[in-house]
C-alpha positions in Angstrom: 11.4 0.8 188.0 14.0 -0.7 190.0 16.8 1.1 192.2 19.9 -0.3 193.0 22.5 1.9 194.9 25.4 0.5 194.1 24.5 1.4 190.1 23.7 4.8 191.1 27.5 5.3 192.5 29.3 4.1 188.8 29.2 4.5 185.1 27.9 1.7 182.2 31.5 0.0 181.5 33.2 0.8 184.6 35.6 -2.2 186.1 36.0 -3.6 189.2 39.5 -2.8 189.5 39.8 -5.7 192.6 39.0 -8.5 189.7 41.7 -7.1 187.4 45.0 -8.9 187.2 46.9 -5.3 187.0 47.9 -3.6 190.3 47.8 0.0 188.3 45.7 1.1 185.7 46.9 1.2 182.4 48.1 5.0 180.2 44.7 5.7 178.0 45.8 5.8 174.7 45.4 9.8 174.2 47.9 11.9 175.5 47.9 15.5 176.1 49.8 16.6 172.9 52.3 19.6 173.7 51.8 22.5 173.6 52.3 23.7 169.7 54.1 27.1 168.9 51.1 28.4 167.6 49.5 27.9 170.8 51.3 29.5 172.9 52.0 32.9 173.5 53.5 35.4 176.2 51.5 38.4 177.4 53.1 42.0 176.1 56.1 43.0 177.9 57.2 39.5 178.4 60.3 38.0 176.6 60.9 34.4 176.2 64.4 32.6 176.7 65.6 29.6 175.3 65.6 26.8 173.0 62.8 27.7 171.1 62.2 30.7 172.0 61.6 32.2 168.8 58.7 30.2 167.8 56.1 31.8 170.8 53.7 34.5 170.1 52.6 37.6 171.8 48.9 38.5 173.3 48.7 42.1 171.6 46.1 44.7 173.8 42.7 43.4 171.4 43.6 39.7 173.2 44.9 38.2 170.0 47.8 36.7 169.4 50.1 37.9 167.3 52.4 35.1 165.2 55.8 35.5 166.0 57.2 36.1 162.4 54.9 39.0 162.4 56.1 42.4 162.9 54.3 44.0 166.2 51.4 46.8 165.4 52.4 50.1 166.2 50.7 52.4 169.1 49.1 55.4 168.8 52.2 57.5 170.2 54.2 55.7 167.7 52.2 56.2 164.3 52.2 59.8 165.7 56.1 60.1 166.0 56.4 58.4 162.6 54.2 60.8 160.9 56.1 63.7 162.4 59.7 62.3 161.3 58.3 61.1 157.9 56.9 64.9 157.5 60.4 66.4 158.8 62.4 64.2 156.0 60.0 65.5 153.5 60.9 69.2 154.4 64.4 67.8 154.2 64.2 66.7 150.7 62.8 70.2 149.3 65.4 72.1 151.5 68.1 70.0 150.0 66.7 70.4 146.3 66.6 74.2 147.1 70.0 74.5 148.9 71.3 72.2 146.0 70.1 74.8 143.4 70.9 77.4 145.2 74.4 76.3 145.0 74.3 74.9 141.6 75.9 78.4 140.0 78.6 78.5 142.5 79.7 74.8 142.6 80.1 74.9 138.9 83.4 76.6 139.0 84.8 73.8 141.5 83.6 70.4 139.9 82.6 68.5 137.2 78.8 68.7 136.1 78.5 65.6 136.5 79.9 65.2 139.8 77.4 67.8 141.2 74.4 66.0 139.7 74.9 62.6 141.6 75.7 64.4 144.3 72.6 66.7 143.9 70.5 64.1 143.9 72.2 61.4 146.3 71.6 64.7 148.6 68.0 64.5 147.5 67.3 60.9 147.4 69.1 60.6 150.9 65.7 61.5 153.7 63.6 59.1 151.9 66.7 56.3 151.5 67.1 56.7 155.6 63.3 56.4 156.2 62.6 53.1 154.2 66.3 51.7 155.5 65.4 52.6 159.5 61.9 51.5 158.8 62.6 47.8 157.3 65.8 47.3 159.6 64.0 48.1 163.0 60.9 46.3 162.3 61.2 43.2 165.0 63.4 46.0 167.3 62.3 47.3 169.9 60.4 50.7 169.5 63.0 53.0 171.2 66.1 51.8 168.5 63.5 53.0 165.7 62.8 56.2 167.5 66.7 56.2 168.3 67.5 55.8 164.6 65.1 58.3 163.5 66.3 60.9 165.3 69.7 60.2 164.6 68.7 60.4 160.7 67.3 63.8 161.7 70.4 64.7 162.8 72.6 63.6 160.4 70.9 64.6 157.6 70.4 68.7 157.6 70.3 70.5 154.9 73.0 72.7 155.6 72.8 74.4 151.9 69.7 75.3 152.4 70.1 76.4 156.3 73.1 78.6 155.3 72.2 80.4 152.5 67.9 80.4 153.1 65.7 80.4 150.4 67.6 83.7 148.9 70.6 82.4 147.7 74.7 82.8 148.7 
């Protein structure tokens, strides 16, 4: 077994750069390929800017990334918040179909049947219609214009038959 330094100090198929004819070595053929969209990815909190800027994902809590045609997951507060407001539209739509037959005896004498039924149930249908409309619509928003327009649904959409006249009747 024979030693040689100088083999010890460099790799099978290196070059002595000093015999080559070029003064600077050459690009390799492989290139770092850019980054892709899927690739990349901010961490939560962060917003990107720019040309492009739609394409980069985010790095959810778990450490996965999240595509950015995906709508985010919601939080614990926020599945909360959602159940609460989904619970109050549902007492909505009973107070409204009791306010609405409450009245039904009453409103008969100033309007057509007919009128009162799809009003009746426009009335009804109304909470639920505001839910699914707030709930597609805000869901690449940010979570405080969904809360925002939740509670705004809450407020525009009282039963006031129901809250004036109570479960009794005018």
């Amino acid at each position: 077994m024979t030693s040689d330094a100088d083999e010890a100090l460099s790799w099978e198929g290196d070059e002595d750069i000093t015999s080559s004819k070029r003064s600077r070595p050459e690009k390799s053929a492989r290139t770092e390929e850019p980054a892709r969209p899927e690739n990349r990815a901010l961490p939560e909190g962060w917003n990107a800017v720019g040309k492009d800027s739609e394409t980069i994902g985010r790095i959810a809590e778990d450490g996965t990334i999240t595509e950015p045609g995906e709508p985010q997951p919601l939080s614990t507060p926020m599945l909360l918040f959602i159940g609460i407001v989904g619970g109050v539209y549902l007492l909505y739509t009973v107070g409204w179909i009791i306010g609405g037959l409450n009245l039904h005896g009453s409103a008969i004498f100033l309007i057509p049947e007919v009128m009162y039924q799809v009003a009746f149930w426009t009335a009804v249908l109304t909470p639920a219609i505001w839910f699914a409309a707030v709930w597609h619509l805000t869901r690449r928003s940010r979570a405080w214009v969904r809360v925002l327009a939740m509670i705004g649904g809450i407020l525009l959409l009282i039963p006031w038959p129901f809250v004036m006249t109570g479960a009794g009747g005018a």
